[in-house]
C-alpha positions in Angstrom: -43.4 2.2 -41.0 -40.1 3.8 -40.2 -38.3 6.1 -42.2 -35.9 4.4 -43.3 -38.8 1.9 -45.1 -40.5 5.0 -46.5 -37.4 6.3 -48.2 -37.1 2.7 -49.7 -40.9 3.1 -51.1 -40.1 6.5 -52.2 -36.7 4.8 -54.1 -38.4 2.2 -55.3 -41.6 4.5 -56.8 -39.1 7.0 -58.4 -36.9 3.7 -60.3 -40.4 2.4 -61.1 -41.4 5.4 -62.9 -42.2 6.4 -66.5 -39.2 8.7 -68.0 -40.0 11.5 -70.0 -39.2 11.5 -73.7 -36.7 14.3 -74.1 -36.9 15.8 -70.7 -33.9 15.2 -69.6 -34.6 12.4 -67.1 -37.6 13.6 -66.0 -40.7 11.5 -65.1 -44.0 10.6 -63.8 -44.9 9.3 -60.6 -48.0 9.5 -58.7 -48.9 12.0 -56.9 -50.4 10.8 -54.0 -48.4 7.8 -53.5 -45.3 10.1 -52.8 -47.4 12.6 -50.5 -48.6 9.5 -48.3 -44.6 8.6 -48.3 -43.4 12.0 -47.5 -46.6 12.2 -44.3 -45.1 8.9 -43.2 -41.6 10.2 -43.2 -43.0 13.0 -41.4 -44.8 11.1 -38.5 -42.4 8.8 -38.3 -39.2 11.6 -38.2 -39.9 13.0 -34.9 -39.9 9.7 -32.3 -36.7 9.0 -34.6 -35.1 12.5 -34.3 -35.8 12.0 -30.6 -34.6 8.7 -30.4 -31.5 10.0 -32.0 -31.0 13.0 -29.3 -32.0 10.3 -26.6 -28.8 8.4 -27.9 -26.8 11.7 -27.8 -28.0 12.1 -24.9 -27.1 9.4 -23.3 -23.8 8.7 -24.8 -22.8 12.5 -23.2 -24.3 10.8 -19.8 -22.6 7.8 -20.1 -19.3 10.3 -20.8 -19.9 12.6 -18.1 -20.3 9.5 -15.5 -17.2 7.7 -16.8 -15.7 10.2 -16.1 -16.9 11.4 -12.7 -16.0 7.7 -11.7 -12.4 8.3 -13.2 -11.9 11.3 -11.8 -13.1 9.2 -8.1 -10.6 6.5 -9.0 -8.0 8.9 -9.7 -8.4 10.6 -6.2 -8.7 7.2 -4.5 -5.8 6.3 -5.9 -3.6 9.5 -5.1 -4.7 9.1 -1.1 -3.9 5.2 -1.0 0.0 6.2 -2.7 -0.2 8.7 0.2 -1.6 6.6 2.8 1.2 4.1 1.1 4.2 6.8 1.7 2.7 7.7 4.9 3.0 3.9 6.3 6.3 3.4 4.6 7.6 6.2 6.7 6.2 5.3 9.8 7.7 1.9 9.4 11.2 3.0 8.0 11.1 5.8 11.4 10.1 2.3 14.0 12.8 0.4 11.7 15.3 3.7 12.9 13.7 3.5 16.1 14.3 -0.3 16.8 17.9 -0.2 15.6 18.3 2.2 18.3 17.3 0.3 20.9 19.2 -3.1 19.5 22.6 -0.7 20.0 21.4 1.0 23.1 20.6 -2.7 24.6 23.7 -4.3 23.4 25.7 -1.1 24.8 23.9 -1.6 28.1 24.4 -5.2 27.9 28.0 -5.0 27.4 28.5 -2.1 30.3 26.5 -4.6 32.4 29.1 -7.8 31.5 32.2 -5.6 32.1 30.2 -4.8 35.5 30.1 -7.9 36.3 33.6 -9.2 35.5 35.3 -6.0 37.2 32.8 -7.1 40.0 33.7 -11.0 40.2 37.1 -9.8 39.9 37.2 -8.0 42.6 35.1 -10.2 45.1 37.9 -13.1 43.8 40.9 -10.7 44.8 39.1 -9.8 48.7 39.0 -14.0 48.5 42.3 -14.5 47.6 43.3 -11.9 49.9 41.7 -13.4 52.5 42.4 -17.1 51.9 46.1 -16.0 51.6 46.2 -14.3 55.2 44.3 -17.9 56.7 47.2 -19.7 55.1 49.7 -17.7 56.2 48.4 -18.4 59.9 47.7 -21.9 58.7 51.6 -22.2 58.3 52.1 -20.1 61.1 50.4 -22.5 63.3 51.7 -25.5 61.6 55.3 -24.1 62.0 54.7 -23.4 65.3 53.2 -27.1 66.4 56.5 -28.3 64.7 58.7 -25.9 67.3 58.9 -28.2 70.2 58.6 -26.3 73.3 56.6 -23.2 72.4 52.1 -24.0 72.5 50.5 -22.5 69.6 48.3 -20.4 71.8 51.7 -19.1 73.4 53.7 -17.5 70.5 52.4 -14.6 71.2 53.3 -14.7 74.4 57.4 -15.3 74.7 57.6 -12.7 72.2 
């Protein structure tokens, strides 16, 4: 029986009871009856008082380990923001670092096409040069095969 059924016997017996003429609400119960209630409270109080401590108990575990894994989730979370930051930097820096090279490469690429041009220029003027001197001695000979008398191997020559 557990205690909480005893204390309902014990109600019960006590509202069950003779009252007391002019007593003042006193009355008679039986004697024995409410000593075997009161020795069953009593054997049946302890497993319940532990019960109850084993509750407590457990509740302050159950506290103690919630919080231990809040406290873990807290700390996990603080290094993954870090470990966040910490990437975020390295790829704003390769971000700086590419930009860099996308300037540095369209410098060098514009140095190289000026390079060029200044180059093909200049290998167009030697041509020009060159083909202008063949046509002057293109008309040179041309004039000279028109000049009856004179060879063209022989200007040279008559002076």
């Amino acid at each position: 029986m557990t205690i909480a059924e005893s204390l309902e016997k014990l109600d019960e017996l006590l509202a069950n009871a003779w009252s007391l003429p002019l007593s003042g609400g006193k009355c008679l119960v039986d004697a024995e009856t409410i000593k075997a209630i009161t020795d069953d409270i009593r054997i049946n109080m302890p497993s319940e008082i532990k019960q109850a401590k084993s509750i407590v108990a457990d509740r302050g575990d159950i506290i103690s380990t919630a919080k231990k894994e809040a406290d873990g989730i807290i700390i996990s979370a603080e290094e993954r923001a870090k470990a966040m930051i910490a990437q975020e930097e390295i790829v704003r820096q390769a971000q700086v670092k590419a930009n860099e090279i996308v300037v540095s490469a369209q410098k060098q690429a514009r140095e190289m096409r000026t390079a060029a041009a200044d180059y093909v220029d200049e290998m167009m003027k030697r041509t020009e040069d060159s083909l202008s001197r063949n046509l002057a001695d293109v008309r040179k000979t041309r004039q000279g095969l028109r000049m009856p008398g004179k060879s063209p191997g022989t200007q040279g020559l008559d002076g």
